[in-house]
Backbone bond lengths (Angstrom), bond angles and torsions (degrees), N, CA, C in turn:
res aa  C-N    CA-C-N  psi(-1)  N-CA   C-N-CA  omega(-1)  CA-C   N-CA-C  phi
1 X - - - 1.440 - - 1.531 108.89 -
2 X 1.519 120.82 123.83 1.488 121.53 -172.36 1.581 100.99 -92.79
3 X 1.645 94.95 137.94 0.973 121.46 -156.56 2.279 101.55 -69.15
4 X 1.285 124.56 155.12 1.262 106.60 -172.84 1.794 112.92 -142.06
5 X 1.677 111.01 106.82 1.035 107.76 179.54 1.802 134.30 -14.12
6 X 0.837 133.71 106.91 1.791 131.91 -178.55 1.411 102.06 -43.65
7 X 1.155 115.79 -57.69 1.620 122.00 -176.15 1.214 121.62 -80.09
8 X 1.640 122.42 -14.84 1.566 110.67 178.90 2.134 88.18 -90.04
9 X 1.679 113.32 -9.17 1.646 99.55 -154.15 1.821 79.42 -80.81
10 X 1.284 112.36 -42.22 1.741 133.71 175.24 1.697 93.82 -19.40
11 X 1.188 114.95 -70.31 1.394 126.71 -163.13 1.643 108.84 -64.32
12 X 1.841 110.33 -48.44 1.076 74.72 -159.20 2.069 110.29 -92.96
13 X 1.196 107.48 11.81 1.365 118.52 165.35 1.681 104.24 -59.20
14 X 1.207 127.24 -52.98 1.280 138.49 150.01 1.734 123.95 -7.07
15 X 1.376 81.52 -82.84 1.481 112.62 157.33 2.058 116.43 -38.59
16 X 0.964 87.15 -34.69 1.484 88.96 -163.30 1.780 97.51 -102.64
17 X 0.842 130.15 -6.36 1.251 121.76 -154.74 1.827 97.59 -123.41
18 X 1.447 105.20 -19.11 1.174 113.20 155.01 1.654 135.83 -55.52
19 X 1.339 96.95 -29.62 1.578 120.97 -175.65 1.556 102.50 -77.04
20 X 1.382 122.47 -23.23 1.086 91.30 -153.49 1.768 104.62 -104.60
21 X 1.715 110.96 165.55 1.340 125.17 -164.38 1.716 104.08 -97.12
22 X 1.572 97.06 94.20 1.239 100.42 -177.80 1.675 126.91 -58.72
23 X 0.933 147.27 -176.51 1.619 130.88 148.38 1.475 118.51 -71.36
24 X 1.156 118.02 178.96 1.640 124.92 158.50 1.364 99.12 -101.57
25 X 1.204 116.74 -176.10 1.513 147.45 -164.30 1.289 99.92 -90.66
26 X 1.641 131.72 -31.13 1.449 127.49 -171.49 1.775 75.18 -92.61
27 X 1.122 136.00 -82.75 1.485 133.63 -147.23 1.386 95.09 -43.58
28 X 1.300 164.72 -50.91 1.589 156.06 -170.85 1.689 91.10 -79.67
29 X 0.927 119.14 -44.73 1.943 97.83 -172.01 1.488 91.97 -57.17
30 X 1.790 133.10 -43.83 1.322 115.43 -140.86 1.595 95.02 -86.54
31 X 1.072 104.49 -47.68 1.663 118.27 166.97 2.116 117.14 -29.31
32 X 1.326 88.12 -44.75 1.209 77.91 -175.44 1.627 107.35 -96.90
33 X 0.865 116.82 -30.14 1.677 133.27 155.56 1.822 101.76 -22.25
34 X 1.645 106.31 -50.23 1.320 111.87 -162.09 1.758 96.79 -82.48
35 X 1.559 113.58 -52.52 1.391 104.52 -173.73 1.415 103.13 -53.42
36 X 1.257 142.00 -82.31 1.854 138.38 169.64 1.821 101.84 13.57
37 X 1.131 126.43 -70.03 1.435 158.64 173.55 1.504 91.81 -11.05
38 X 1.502 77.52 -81.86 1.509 103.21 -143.65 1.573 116.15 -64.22
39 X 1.777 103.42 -8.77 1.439 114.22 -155.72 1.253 85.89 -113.94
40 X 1.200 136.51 -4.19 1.685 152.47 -157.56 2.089 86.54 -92.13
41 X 1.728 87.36 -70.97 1.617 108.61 -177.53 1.404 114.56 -53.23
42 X 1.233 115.00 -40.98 1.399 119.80 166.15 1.525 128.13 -66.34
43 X 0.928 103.78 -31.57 1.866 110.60 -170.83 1.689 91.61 -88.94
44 X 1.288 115.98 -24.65 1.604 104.40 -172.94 1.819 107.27 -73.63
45 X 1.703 92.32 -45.31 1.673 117.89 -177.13 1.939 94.93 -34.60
46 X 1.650 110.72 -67.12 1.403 113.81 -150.36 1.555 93.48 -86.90
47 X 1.257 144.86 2.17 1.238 132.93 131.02 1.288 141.06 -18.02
48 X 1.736 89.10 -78.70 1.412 108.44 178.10 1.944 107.60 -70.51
49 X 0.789 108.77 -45.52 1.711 123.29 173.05 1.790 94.11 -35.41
50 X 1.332 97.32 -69.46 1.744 108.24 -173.60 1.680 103.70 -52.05
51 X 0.968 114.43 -48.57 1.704 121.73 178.06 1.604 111.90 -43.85
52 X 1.591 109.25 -62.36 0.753 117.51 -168.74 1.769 107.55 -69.26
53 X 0.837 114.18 -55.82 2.054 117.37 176.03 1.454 98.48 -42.51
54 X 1.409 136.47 -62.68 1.139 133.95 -179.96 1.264 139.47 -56.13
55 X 1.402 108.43 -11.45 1.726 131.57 175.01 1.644 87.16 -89.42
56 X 1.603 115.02 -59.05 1.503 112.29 -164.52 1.408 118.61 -59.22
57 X 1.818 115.86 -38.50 1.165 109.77 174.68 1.845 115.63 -69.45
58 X 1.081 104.54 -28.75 1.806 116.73 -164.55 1.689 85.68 -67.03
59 X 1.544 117.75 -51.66 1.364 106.09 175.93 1.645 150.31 -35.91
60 X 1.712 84.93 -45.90 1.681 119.78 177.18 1.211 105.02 -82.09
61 X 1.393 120.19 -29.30 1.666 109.24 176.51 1.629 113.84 -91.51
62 X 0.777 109.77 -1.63 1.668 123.70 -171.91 1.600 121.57 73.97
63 X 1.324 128.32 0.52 0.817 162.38 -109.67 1.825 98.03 -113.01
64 X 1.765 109.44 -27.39 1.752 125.63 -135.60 1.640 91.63 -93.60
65 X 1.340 113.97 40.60 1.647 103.00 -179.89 1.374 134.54 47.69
């Protein structure tokens, strides 16, 4: 493994980090606006999912009060 200057690797991390297309301030509010959402829609989804398996199994076992 060849060994790699600190200050030429310094630069070109530099270099590279220059390139890149950061967001704006509206694109991360909306972005995260959307993850909130989705974890909102999701956590409700495996709720009801869980509800429902647990009525079905409590059913089959006789178990469901």
């Amino acid at each position: 493994m060849a060994k790699t200057n600190p200050f030429k690797f310094i630069q070109e991390v530099r270099a590279e980090t220059s390139k890149v297309t950061w967001p704006t301030r509206k694109e991360t509010a909306v972005t995260t606006v959307m993850v909130f959402v989705m974890v909102l829609i999701a956590s409700i989804f495996f709720l009801v999912a869980d509800q429902l398996m647990g009525l079905g199994i409590g059913y089959l076992l006789g178990v469901g009060g």
